[in-house]
C-alpha positions in Angstrom: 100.8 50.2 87.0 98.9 53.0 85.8 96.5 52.8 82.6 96.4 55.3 79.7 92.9 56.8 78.7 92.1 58.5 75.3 91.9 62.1 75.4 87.8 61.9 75.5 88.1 59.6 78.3 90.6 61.1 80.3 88.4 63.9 80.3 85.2 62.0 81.1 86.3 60.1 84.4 88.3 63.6 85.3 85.0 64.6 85.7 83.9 61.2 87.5 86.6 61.9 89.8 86.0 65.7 90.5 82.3 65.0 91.3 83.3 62.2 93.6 86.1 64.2 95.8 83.4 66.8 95.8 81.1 64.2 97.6 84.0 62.7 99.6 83.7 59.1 98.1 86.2 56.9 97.0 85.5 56.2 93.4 87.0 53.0 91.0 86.0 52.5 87.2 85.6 48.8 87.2 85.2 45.8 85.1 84.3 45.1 81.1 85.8 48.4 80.3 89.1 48.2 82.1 89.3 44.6 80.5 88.2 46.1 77.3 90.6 48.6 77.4 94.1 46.4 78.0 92.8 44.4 75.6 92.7 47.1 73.1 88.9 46.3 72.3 87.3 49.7 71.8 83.8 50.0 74.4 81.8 53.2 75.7 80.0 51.4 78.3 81.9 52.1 81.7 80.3 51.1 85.5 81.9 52.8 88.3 81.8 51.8 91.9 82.2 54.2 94.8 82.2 54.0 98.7 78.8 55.6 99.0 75.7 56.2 97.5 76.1 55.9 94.0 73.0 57.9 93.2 74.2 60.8 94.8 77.4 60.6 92.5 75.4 60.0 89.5 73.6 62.9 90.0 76.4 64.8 91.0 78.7 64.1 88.0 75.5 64.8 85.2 76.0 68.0 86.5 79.4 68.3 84.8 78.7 67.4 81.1 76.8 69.8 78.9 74.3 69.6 78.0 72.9 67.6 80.7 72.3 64.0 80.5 69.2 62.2 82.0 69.9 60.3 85.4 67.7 57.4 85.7 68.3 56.1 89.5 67.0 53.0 90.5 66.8 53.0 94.3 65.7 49.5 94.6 69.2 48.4 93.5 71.0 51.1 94.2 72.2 51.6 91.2 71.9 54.7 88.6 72.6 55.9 85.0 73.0 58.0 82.4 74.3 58.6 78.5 76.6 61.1 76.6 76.1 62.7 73.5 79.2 61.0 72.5 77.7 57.3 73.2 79.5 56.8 76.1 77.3 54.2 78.6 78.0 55.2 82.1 76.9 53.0 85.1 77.1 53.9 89.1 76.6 51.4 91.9 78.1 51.3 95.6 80.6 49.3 96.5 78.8 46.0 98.4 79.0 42.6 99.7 76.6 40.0 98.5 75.4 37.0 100.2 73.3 34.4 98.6 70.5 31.7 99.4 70.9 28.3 97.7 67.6 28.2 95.9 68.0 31.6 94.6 70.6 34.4 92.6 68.8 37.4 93.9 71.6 38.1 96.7 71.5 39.8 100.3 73.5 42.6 99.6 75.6 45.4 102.3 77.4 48.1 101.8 81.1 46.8 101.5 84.7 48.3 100.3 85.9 48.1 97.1 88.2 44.9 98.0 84.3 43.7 99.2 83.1 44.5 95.6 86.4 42.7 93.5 85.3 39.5 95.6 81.8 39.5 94.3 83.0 39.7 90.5 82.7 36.5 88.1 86.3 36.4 87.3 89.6 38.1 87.6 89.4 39.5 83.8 86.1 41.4 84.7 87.3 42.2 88.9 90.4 45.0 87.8 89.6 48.3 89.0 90.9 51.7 88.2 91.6 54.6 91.4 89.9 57.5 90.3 90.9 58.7 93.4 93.2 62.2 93.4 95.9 60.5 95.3 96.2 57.5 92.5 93.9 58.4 90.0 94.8 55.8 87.0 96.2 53.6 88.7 95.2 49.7 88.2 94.0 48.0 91.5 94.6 43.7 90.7 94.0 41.6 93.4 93.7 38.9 91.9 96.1 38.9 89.0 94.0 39.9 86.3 96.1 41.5 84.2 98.2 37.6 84.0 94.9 35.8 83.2 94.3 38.3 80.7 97.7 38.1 79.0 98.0 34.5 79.6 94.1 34.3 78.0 92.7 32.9 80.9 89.0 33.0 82.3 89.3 31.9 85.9 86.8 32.8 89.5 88.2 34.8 91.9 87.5 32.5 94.7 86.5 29.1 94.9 84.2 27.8 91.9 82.1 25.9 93.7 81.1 29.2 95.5 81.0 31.8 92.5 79.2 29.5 90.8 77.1 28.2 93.7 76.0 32.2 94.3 74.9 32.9 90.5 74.8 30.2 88.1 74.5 32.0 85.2 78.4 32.9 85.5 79.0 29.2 84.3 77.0 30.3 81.0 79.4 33.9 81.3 82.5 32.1 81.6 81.8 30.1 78.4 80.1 33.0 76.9 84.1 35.3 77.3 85.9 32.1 76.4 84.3 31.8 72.8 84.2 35.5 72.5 88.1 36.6 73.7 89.2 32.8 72.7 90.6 31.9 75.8 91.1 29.0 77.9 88.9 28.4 80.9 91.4 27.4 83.8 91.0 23.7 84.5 89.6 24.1 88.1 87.0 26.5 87.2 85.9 24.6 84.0 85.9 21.4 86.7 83.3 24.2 88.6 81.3 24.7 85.9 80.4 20.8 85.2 80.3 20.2 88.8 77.8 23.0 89.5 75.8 22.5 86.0 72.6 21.5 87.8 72.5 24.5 89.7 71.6 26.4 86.0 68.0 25.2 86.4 67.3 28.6 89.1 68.8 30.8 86.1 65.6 32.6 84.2 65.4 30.9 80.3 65.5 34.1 78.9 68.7 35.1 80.7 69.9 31.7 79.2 69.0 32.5 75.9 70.5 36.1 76.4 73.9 34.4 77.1 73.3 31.6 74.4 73.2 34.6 71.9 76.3 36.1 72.6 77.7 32.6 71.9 76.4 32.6 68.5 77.0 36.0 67.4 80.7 35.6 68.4 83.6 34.6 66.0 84.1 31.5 66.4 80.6 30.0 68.2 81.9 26.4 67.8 84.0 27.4 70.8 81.6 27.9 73.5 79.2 24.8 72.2 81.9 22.4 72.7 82.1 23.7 76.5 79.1 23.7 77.0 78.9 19.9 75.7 81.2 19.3 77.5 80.3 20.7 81.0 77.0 18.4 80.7 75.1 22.5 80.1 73.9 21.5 76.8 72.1 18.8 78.0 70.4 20.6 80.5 69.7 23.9 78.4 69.3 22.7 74.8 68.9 18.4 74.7 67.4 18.3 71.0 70.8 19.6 70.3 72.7 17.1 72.5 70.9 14.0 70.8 72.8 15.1 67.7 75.8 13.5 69.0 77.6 10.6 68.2 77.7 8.1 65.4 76.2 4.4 65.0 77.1 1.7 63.1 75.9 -1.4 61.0 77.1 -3.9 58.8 80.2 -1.6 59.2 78.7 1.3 58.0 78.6 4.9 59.8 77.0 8.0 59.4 78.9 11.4 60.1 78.4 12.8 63.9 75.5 15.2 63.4 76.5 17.4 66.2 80.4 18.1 65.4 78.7 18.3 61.7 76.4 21.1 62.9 79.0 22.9 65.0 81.1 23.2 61.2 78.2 24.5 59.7 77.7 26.7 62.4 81.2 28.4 61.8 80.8 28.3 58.4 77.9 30.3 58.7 79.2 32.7 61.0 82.5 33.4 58.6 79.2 34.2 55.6 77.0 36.2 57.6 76.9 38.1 61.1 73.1 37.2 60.9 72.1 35.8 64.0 68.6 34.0 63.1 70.6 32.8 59.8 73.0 31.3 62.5 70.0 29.6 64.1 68.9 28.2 61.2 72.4 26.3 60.8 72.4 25.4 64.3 68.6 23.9 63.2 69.2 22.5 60.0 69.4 18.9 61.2 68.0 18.8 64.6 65.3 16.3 63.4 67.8 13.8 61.9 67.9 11.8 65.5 64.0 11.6 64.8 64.3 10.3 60.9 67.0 8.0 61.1 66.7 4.6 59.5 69.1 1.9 58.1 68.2 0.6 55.3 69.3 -3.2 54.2 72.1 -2.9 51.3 72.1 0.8 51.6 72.9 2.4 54.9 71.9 5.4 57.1 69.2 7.2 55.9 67.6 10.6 57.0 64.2 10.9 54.6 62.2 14.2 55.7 64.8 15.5 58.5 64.3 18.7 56.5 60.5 18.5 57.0 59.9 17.2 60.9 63.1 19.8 61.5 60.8 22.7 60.2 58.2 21.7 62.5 61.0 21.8 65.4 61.8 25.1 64.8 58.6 26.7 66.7 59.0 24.4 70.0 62.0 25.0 70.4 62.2 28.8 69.8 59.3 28.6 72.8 61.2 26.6 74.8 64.4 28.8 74.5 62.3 31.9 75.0 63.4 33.3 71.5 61.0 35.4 69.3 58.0 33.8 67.6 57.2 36.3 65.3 59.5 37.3 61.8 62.4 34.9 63.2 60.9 31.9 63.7 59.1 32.0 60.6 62.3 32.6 59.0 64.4 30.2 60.6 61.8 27.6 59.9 61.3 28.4 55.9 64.7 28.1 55.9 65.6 24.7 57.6 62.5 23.3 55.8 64.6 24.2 52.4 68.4 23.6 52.8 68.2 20.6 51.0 66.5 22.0 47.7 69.5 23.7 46.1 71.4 20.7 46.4 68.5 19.1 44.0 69.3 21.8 41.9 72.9 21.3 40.7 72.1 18.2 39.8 72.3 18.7 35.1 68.3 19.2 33.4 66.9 21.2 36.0 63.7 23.2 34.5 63.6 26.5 34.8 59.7 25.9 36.9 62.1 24.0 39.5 64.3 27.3 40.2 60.8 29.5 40.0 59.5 27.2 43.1 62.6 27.6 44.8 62.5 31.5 44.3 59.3 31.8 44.8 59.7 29.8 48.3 62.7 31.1 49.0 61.8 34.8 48.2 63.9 37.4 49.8 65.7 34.6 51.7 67.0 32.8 49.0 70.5 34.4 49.4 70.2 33.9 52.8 69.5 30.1 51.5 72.4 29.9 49.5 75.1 30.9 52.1 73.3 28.3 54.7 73.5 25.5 52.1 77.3 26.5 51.1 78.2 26.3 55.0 76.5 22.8 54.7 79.7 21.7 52.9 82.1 20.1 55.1 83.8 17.3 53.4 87.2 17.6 53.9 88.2 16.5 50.6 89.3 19.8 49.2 88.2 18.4 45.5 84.8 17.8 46.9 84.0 20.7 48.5 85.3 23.0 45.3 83.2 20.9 43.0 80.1 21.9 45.8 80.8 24.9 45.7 81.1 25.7 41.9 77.5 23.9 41.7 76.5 26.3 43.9 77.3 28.7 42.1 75.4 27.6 39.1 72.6 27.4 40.6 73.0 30.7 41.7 73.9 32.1 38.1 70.2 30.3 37.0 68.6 31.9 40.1 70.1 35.1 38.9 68.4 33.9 35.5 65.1 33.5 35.8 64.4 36.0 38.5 65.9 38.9 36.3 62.8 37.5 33.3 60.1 36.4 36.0 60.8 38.6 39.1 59.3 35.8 40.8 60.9 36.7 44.6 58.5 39.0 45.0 55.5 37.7 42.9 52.3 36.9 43.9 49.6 35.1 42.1 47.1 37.6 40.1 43.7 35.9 41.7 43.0 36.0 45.4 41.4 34.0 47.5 38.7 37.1 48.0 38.6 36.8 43.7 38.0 33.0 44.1 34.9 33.5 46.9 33.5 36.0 45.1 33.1 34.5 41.6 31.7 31.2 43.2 29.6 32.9 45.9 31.5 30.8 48.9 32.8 31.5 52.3 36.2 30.9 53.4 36.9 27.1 53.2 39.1 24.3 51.8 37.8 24.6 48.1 39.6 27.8 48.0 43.0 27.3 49.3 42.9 24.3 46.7 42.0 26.2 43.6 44.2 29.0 44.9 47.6 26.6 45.5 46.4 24.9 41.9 46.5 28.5 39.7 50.1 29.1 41.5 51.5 25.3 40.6 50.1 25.8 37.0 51.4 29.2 36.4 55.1 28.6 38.0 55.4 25.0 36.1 54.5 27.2 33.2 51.1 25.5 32.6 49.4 28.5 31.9 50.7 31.8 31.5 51.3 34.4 34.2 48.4 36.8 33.7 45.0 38.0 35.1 42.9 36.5 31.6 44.4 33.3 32.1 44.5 32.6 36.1 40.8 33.5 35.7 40.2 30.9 33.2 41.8 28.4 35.2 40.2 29.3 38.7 36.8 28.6 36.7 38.1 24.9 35.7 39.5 24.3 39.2 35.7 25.2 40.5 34.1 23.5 38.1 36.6 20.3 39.0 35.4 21.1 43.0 32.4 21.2 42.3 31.8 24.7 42.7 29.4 27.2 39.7 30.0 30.9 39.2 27.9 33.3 40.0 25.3 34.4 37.5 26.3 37.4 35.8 29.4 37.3 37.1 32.7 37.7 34.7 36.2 38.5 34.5 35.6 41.9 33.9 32.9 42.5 36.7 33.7 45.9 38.4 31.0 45.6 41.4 31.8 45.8 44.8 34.4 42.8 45.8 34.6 42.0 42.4 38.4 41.8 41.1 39.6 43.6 37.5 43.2 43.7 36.0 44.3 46.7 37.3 44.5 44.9 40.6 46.5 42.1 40.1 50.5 42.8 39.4 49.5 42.9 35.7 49.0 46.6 35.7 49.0 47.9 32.3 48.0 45.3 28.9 50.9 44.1 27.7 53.2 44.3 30.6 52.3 41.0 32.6 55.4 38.9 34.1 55.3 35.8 31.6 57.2 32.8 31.8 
């Protein structure tokens, strides 16, 4: 069976193939990309094994494409690399057996042939090779019946599972990882591998986890590989808070909803919104605290008060134990779990317009990002239900839309500053001024007072005076001194022109 290439690729591994007779080595494109390809999945990123040194051919074949790409060659792996204009991802490594110690991936590796190198690959989908070779160049080389796995949409080891597995643990995490993305079936012995090896996932690096854990959420259907990974026993291992979500109890014949099949909904919901990956997190996190906060009450039933609350403080531990960022996305993912539960509040009939204000002002550029997480939080499956949600939702929207067209209040800040505050009472950073600060933004978004310079300032002098705090002698409103704060400052730039509500 021989595989067709696109005209920009059958010229690329023509060149591959020249540069590889010209150092007499055997040459096979290999892997993702010949999978990708019978799939019909478009990819650029091609590896290539040879019977040789593979950073000799890397260099070699650089030398046919114009203009020149960079080689980076790393001799410690044997391994090398370079990139095309075009995009094109082209990896070199030598054709090698592996041999591995219990306690560790890192392998002992040989030189080997390229029926040597099919044996080391995860699974059969990923070990079909291509001859670039002059005799057979194109030509498909399937030891293992790939090509039936992949049109039967199977992920299954080449060998034994217990020994790919055994070797690198992390292809347990793979093969889940392929079945969610290609939405296929892992074959029953190797899925029998995976929970029978699961322990053996402790070696693997967190961050490599995570890395795999990603992919699972960014795919189509992420519901998919969760499940699996349930259902190996990996979850429990790798993610636990997420694992305590299962199940449902019952009292006085009355249930709550399993948290964790709930969450996987959500989760797919999500996904079919937004290709966001943090905004995918932040479904996956939206009730993660609800094992901690849950209560039966007497004549009323299961009760979750605050989930939303202890869930946001959550969010930070477990981004650090799962190795994911603690900068922008945590922060996000936190504001947001901390707040799925305030549009709901919202759609209920007499909501004030200072009640959408706090939720756009909390909210701020995340509030759409808000509204598609709290829409995916609708999974009833009465269809009457789940259209009178959603059409609530969309209210609330409409008076989001409202008020932030006559406030712009996403992006508003509060016209005196803490710096404003220190100054005018003569004080140094401290508790006084976080409260008179928080109290001039509650009064001005319940529409207490109104949304200008003049009458923050008024305020922030009744707040210290409350505190027991006196302004400085000689000091005003319209003080122009050094640290001193005027008008033409704050967001009201020009008289007349201030954001009133």
């Amino acid at each position: 069976m021989a595989v067709q290439f696109t005209a920009n690729e059958d010229e690329i591994f023509k060149k591959i193939a020249d540069a590889a007779r010209s150092c007499s080595m055997p040459c096979y494109l290999i892997g993702g990309f010949v999978r990708d390809t019978l799939l019909g999945r478009p990819t650029k990123d091609a590896d290539f094994v040879c019977v040789g040194d593979a950073l000799q051919l890397a260099t070699v074949a650089a030398q046919r494409f114009k203009p020149h790409p960079k080689v980076s060659l790393f001799k410690n792996f044997g391994t090398a690399h370079f990139k095309l204009h075009d995009g094109f991802d082209l990896e070199f490594v030598g054709a090698r057996r592996e041999s591995y110690q219990y306690n560790s991936r890192k392998p002992e590796v040989v030189p080997g042939t390229i029926e040597d190198d099919q044996k080391r690959r995860d699974f059969t989908i990923n070990a079909l090779a291509i001859s670039l070779n002059s005799h057979d160049f194109g030509a498909l080389v399937d030891p293992f019946n790939g090509v039936e796995d992949l049109n039967q949409g199977i992920i299954k080891t080449p060998l034994n599972p217990a020994e790919t597995f055994s070797d690198d643990p992390l292809r347990m995490m793979r093969a889940i990882r392929f079945a969610t993305q290609l939405n296929f079936t892992i074959y029953p012995e190797t899925l029998a591998g995976i929970t029978e090896a699961k322990e053996r996932i402790r070696i693997i690096s967190q961050e490599r986890i995570t890395d795999e854990l990603n992919k699972i959420i960014k795919s189509e259907k992420p519901s998919i590989g969760f499940k699996l990974l349930y259902d190996t026993g990996l979850l429990h291992i790798i993610f636990p808070q997420m694992v305590d979500l299962a199940g449902a109890e019952f009292i006085e014949g009355k249930g709550h909803k399993d948290n964790f099949y709930h969450t996987l909904q959500v989760l797919d919901n999500t996904a079919q919104r937004s290709d966001n990956l943090w905004l995918r997190w932040a479904a996956i996190l939206h009730d993660i605290a609800k094992p901690a906060t849950k209560r039966f009450e007497e004549g009323h039933g299961w009760t979750f008060h605050g989930h939303e609350v202890v869930g946001g403080r959550m969010v930070p531990k477990i981004f650090n134990q799962l190795k994911l960022p603690l900068g922008e996305q945590v922060k996000y993912v936190r504001k947001l779990v901390e707040l799925h539960l305030r549009p709901i509040s919202l759609t209920k009939e007499n909501i004030t317009d200072s009640a959408i204000r706090r939720l756009l002002f909390d909210a701020g550029e995340d509030i759409d990002d808000l509204m598609k997480l709290c829409e995916s939080d609708i999974t009833s499956k009465n269809k009457f239900k789940v259209k009178r949600y959603l059409e609530n939702f969309e209210l609330v929207r409409e008076r989001c839309k409202a008020v932030e067209e006559k406030d712009s209040i996403r992006t508003w800040q509060p016209p005196i500053t803490g710096e404003i505050i220190m100054e005018t009472f003569g004080i140094r950073p401290s508790r006084p001024v976080g409260t008179i600060k928080d109290a001039i933004k509650d009064a001005i978004l319940d529409g207490v007072i109104e949304n200008n310079y003049d009458a923050a300032f008024a305020y922030m002098l009744q707040k210290g005076e409350e505190c027991g705090l006196t302004q400085k002698t000689g000091f005003s409103s319209q003080e122009t001194g050094k640290g001193a704060f005027t008008p033409e400052d704050s967001n009201s730039k020009e008289p007349g022109n201030e954001n009133k509500f």
